[in-house]
Structures are given as structure tokens and as C-alpha cells.
C-alpha positions in Angstrom: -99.9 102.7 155.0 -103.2 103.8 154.0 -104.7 103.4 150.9 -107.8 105.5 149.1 -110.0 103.4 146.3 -112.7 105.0 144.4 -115.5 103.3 143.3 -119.1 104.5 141.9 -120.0 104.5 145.5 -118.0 106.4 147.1 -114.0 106.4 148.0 -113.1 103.5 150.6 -109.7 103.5 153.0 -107.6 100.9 153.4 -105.3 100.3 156.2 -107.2 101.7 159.1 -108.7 100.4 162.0 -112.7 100.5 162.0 -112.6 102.8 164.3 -110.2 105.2 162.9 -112.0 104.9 159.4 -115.3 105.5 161.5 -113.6 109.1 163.1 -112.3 109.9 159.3 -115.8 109.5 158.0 -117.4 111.6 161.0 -114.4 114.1 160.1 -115.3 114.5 156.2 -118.9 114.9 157.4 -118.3 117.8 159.7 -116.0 119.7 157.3 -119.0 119.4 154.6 -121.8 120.3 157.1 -119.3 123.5 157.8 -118.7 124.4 154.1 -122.6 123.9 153.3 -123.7 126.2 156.7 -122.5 130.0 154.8 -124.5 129.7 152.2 -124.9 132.7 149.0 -128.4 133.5 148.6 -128.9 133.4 144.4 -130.7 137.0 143.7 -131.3 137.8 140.0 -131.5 141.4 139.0 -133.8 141.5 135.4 -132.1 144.7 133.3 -134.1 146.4 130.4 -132.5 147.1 126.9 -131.7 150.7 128.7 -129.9 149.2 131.4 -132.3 149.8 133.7 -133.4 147.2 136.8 -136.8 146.2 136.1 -137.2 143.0 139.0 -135.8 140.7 141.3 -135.9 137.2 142.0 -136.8 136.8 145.1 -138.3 140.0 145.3 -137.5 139.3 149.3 -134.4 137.0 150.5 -133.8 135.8 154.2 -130.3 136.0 155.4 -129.3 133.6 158.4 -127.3 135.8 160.6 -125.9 132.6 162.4 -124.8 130.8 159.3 -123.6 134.5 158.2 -125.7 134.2 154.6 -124.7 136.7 152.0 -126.4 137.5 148.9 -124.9 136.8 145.3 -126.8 138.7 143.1 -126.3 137.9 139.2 -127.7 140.5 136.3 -129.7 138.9 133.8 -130.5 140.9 130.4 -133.1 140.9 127.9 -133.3 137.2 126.4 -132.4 136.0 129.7 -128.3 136.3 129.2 -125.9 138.1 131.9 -125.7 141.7 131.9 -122.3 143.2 132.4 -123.5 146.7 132.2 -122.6 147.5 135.9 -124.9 147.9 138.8 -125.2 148.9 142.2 -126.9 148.1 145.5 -127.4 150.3 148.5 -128.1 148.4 152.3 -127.2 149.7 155.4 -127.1 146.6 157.4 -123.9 145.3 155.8 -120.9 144.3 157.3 -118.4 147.0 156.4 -120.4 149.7 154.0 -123.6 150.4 152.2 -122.6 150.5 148.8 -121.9 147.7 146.8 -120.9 148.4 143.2 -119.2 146.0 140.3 -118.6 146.1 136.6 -119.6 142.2 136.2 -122.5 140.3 135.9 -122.4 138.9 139.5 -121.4 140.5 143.2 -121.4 138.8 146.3 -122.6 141.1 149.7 -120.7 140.9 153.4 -122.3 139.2 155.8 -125.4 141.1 157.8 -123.5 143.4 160.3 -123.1 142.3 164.1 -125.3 144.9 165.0 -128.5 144.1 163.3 -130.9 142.2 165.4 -132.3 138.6 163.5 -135.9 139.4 163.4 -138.2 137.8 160.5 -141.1 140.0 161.0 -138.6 142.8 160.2 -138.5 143.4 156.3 -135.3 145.7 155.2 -135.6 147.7 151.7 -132.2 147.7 149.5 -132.1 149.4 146.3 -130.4 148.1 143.1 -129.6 150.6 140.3 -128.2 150.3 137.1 -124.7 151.8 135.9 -126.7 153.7 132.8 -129.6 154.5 134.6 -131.1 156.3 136.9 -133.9 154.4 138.0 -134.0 152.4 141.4 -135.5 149.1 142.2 -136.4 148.4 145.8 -136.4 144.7 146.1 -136.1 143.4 150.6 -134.2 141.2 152.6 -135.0 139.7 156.3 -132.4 139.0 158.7 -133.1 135.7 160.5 
């Protein structure tokens, strides 16, 4: 029988051999160094009153083609407040299409394509637009 106690320090198994605790623990910390590898780059896209995309944050994000990155971006509005006016953004290097469009606040990106060689001195332009405008930002990313 094994038992599981939590404490403030952590949860602690009873019942096991040391050395079957020791594999469990190894275990746990493979599955959360596997889980924390893909990870969503954070992008905010700044909208105007208008609706139109005025900046981003980072202006240029690195994507980790081994640890197959993508990009969340999130709208912000004026006041600093999510912007659910729509947008859309245009990159050719992603897996399965070029444009990316939602109704929400947030969208998460594909991972880089296959194709696309990882190359930091290599900048790639995207462009983020606004559903009620016709403006286009140009933020980058670098593939790594």
C-alpha cells in the first residue's frame, strides 16, 4: 500500500522502498522538465480607441524550434484592459498556414514550421492588424 502525505514542504510517499521513492521523484521531475520545455512566448498587441494596433511587447520574440515555442499574443486596449475587438496576424513560417485570426482577446500560433532553418541572426517580420482597421503593425520574431 502506498500512502501520499502533504505537508508545507512538499508531498511525501509512504510505503516504498528508498529506491523506488528515489525513481518516483526522478519521474515527477522529468514529466515537469517536459511540460516546462514548449513554452508560449507572452506577446501583447497595444490597440488604439479605433481598433487599431499601435505596439508590441516585445517588439521581437525568439522562438526555440527544438522546444517548438509558440507565441500567445494577448490584445491590450486603451487603459491597459483586454481588447476583444478581433485581430489578425500574418507569418509565413508557421506550421500549417499564414494567417492567424480570432475574435478574443488572446491567440496562441503553431509551432515554427519544419522547414524553417533556426538562425538568430535571421530577423522574420509578421504583421498584426486589427479587425476595424486597416492599419498594419510589423512587430519580428527569430527562430532559434
Amino acid at each position: 500500500m502506498i500512502r501520499l502525505r502533504s505537508s508545507g514542504r512538499g508531498v511525501r510517499v509512504f510505503g516504498l522502498t528508498k529506491s523506488c521513492a528515489s525513481l518516483l521523484a526522478a519521474t515527477a521531475l522529468s514529466v515537469a522538465a517536459v511540460g516546462a520545455a514548449a513554452a508560449d512566448k507572452r506577446v501583447e498587441i497595444q490597440f488604439d480607441a479605433d481598433g487599431c494596433p499601435t505596439g508590441v511587447n516585445p517588439h521581437t520574440v525568439s522562438l526555440s524550434k527544438a522546444d517548438n515555442d509558440k507565441v500567445e499574443w494577448f490584445a491590450i486596449g486603451p487603459g491597459g484592459q483586454p481588447y476583444s475587438g478581433g485581430f489578425t496576424v500574418i507569418f509565413d513560417p508557421f506550421n500549417g498556414g499564414r494567417r492567424l485570426s480570432t475574435n478574443r482577446d488572446s491567440m496562441k500560433s503553431p509551432p515554427v514550421d519544419n522547414s524553417i532553418p533556426p538562425d538568430a541572426n535571421i530577423v522574420y517580420k509578421y504583421s498584426v492588424m486589427g479587425a476595424a482597421c486597416d492599419k498594419v503593425y510589423d512587430p519580428n520574431i527569430r527562430v532559434i
